[in-house]
N, C-alpha and C positions, 0 to 999 in steps of 0.2 A: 970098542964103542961102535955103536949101529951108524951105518953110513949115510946122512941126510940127502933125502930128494925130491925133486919137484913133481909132485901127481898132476895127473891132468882133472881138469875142474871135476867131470861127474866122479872119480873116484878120491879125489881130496872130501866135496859132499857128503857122500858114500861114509868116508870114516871120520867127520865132523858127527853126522847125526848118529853115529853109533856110540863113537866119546861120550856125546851129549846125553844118547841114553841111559850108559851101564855110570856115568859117576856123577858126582856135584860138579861142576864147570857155571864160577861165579864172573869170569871177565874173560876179556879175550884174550888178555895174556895168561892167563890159565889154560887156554882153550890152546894158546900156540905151543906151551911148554907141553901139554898131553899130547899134542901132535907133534911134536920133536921129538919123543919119548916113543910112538909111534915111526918114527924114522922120515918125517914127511916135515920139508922146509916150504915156509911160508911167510908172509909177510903179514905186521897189523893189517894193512890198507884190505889185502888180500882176506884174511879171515870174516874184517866189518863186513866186504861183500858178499862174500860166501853167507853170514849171520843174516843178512837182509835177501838175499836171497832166497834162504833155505824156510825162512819166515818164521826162524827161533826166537820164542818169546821169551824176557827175563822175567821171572818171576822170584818170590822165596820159598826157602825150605821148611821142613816144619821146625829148625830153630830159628828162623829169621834169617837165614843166608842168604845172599842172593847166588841163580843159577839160571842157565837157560835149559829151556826145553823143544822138545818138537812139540809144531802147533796142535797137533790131534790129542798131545799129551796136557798140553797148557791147561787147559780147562780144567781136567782133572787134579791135575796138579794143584792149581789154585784153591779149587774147592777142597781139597783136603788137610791143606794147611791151616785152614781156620776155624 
């Protein structure tokens, strides 16, 4: 098993907005298991700000899921779901 660790904030960032690009990431405990899964411990508290931060919008998918995105993506994102 991969050995969990603490990143430091721009490279936690770093691989939050990349999660967020390549898959569906509906909640932030999605978000924290893809990053444990990733090797990288974090906490809710820690993720919410990073989320508000990074200025991930939740949107849904084109089944109705919810997910977030990066903000340059959000727009598009939206508009193609409907």
């Amino acid at each position: 098993m991969q050995e969990l660790r603490q990143l430091p904030k721009p490279e936690r960032q770093r691989l939050i907005a990349s999660v967020v690009a390549r898959r569906r990431v509906g909640s932030q405990h999605e978000l924290q298991g893809a990053l444990r899964s990733a090797g990288c411990e974090v906490t809710q508290a820690t993720i919410s700000r990073d989320i508000r931060e990074l200025g991930l919008e939740k949107t849904r998918d084109v089944l109705g899921r919810p997910r977030y995105v990066l903000p340059e993506r959000g727009a598009g994102a939206t508009r193609a779901t409907r």
